[in-house]
N, C-alpha and C positions, 0 to 999 in steps of 0.2 A: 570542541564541536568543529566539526568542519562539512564542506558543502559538495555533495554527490550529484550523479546524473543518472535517471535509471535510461538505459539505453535504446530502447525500441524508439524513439524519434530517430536515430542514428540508422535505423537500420539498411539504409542504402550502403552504407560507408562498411568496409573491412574493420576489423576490431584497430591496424596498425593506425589509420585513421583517427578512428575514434578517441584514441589515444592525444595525437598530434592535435588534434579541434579540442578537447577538453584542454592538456596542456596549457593552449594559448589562453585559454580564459583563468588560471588558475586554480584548476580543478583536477585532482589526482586520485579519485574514490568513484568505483560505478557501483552499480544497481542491474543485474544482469538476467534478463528473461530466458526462460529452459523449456518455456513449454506453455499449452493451454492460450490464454488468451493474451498474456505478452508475446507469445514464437517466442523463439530461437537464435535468433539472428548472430548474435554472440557468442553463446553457451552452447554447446548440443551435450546434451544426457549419455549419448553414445559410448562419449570420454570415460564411463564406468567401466565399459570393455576393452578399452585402448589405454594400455599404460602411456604407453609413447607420447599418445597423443594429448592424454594427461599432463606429463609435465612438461612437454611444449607450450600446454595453456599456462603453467603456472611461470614456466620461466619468459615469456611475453609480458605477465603482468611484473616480473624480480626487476627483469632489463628497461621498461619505463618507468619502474616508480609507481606503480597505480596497485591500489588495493580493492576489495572488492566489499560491499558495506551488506547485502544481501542478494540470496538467489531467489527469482520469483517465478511462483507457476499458476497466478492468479485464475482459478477455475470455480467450476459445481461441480462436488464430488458426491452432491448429494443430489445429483438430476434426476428425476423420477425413473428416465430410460437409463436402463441400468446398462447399457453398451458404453453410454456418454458418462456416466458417468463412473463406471471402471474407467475409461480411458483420462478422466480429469485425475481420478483417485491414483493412480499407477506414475502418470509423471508429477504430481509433487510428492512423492513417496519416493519416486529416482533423485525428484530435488533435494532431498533430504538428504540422501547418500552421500551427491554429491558436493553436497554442504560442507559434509563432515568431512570430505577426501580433501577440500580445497582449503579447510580449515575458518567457513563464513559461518557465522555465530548464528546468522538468521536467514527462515527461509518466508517469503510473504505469500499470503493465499487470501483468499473471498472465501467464507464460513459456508458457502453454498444454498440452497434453497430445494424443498422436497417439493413433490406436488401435495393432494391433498387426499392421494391414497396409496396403494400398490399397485392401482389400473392406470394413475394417471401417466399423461402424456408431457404437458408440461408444468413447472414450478407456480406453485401459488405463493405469494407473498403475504400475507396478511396484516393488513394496514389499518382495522380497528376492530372494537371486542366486540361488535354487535350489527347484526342476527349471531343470536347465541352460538353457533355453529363453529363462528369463527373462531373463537377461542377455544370450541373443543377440536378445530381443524390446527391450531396454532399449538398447545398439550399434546395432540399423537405424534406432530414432526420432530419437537423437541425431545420427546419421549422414545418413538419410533423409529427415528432419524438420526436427529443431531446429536442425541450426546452416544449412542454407539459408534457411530462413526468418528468422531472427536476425543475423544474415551481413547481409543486402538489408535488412534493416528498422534496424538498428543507423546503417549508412551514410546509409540515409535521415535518421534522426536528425539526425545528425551535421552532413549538408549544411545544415541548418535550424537547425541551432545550439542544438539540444535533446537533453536527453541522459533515458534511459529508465529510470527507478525499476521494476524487478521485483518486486512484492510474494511472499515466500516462502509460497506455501502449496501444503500436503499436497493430491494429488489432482493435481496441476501438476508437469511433471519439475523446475521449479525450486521447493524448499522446502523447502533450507537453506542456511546458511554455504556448503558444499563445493558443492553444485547450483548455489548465485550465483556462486560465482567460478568455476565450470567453462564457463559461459555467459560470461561476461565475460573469460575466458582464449578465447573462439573467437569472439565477434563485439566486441571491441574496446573501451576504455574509454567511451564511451559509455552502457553501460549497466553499471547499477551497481544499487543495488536499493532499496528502502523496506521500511524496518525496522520493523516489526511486532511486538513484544516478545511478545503474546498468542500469535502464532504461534509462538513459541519455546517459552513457556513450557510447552504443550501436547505437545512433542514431547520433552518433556524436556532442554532446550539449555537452559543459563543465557543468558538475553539480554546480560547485562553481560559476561560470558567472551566472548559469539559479538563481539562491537561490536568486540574484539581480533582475530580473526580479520579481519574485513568490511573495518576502517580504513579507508580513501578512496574505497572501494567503496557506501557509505553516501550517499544522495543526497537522502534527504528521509524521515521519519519518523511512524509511526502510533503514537496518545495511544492505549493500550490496554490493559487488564489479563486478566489469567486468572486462575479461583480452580478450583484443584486438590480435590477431594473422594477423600481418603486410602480413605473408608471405602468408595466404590468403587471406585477401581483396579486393584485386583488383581483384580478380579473383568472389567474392564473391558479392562484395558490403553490404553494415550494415541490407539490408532485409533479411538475410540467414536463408531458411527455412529445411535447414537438421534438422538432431535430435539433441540435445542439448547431446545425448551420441557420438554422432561422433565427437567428437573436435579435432582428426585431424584435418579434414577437415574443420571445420568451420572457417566463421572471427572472432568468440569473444565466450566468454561460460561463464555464472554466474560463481564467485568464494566468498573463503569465503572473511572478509576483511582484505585488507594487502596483499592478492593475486594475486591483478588482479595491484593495485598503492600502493605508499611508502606509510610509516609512512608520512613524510613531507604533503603529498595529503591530507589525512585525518585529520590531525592537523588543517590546511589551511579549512578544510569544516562544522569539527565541528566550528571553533572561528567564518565563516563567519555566519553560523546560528545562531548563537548566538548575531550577530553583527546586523543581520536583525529583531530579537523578537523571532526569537526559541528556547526554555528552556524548552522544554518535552521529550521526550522521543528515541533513537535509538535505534528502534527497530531490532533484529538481524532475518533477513530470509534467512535461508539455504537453497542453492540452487544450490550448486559446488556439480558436477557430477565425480571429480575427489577426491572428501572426504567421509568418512561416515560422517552422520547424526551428531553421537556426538566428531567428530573428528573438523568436521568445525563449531561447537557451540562453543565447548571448546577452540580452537586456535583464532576465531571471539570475545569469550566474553575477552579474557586475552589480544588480541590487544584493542581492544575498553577500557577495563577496564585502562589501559596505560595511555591514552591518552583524555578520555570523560574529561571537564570542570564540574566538580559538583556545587562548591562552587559559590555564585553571589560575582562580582567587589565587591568591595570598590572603594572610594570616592579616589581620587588619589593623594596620600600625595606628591607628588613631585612640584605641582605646585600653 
């Protein structure tokens, strides 16, 4: 196992940088946005036209030392306006490509979210079974929507020899345990998901129990924490749609990790991944509103650095 940075907090910095700042902390593995709602900043897609410019990118990562742990084009491919959503669908389809050209095992994306017809305008979510409606609006999208599109896009994967991290989030028909593998029971082993602990935490899932459920369904990992604020929840409940800068008032707000649960928590969740088949990557995504950028990089990679399991068992001389 070792400890990645997906790199959009970086995105002020040149890649040569970003190199030189990961370096000093220990860290020689990114996570690399191509498109949709990470940008670009690193990667551009273009690279499918340009040999040249192709292996200029691969030989920048030979000459530091740096590998790359996945390509991500976190989007809705399944947006109602079908302009936006050709446009999300097309670049992780280029990310696919260029998965395969760079030789990254994994590409990460958002499951997407339909509206609640052919007319509509924007995604509906549906977030319980009752007025009956819902659940026959929740049956068309799955039906109508999500598994042709995940079906054709999975396959695609697969020809290419890269297999798709879903990121679990609310607001997306896939965002949880049961949503990941209900997609992954209709378009194929291929897709599998990127485990987000913050997005658990938030929803009220223990992240270490769900890892039990996921098992080889797990394909690549986000360094993430959440800190729960007791003294609003109840007033709030775990949908809380203030601004993620209001954390007064919220019930919980991304932090970096170590912020939000102990040392003991993450100990307990790196071994349990490990206990289930996972030995890739914790990838670090900043997203504490209460740190700068390389404040909650720097104090995430020296907690992680701590604690990450590198080395594999041995054979157990005691018995």
């Amino acid at each position: 196992m070792r400890i990645g940075v997906f790199t959009p907090l970086l995105s002020q910095f040149p890649l040569e940088k970003v190199f030189e700042k990961l370096r000093s902390l220990n860290i020689s593995t990114v996570e690399l946005g191509t498109g949709n709602y990470p940008g670009d900043p690193h990667c551009k897609l273009s690279m499918l036209q340009d040999r040249a410019a192709l292996k200029d990118f691969k030989q920048k990562f030979a000459d530091n030392g740096f590998t790359i742990s996945a390509l991500s084009s976190h989007g809705n491919p399944l947006h109602p306006d079908r302009a936006v959503a050709k446009a999300f669908a097309e670049t992780s389809k280029q990310t696919i490509r260029l998965a395969e050209k760079l030789e990254v095992p994994v590409v990460i994306d958002f499951s997407g979210c339909p509206g609640d017809s052919d007319k509509a305008k924007y995604p509906n979510w549906v977030t319980c079974p009752w007025p009956p409606e819902y659940l026959d609006l929740l049956e068309w999208q799955w039906e109508k929507k999500v598994a042709p599109y995940w079906i054709k896009h999975a396959k695609f994967a697969e020809d290419h020899g890269v297999k798709v991290a879903i990121e679990m989030h609310p607001g997306f028909v896939v965002y949880s345990p049961e949503t990941a593998l209900k997609l992954r029971a209709i378009a194929g082993k291929s897709i599998g998901c990127n485990y987000d602990p913050s997005h658990m935490f938030w929803q009220a899932i223990d992240p270490i129990k769900a890892i039990r459920v996921l098992g080889d369904a797990i394909f690549h990992v986000h360094a993430k924490d959440t800190q729960i604020y007791d003294a609003n929840l109840p007033k709030t409940g775990v949908l809380d749609t203030k601004k993620y800068t209001d954390e007064r008032n919220r019930a919980w707000i991304f932090r970096a990790c170590g912020y939000g649960h102990a040392y003991t928590w993450w100990t307990e969740f790196i071994s349990t991944l490990r206990m289930f088949g996972y030995d890739y990557v914790l990838s670090i995504e900043h997203e504490d509103t209460l740190m700068s950028p390389d404040e909650g990089l720097t104090k995430a990679a020296a907690f992680l650095n701590q604690i990450v399991i590198r080395d594999q068992p041995t054979a157990p001389w005691w018995v």
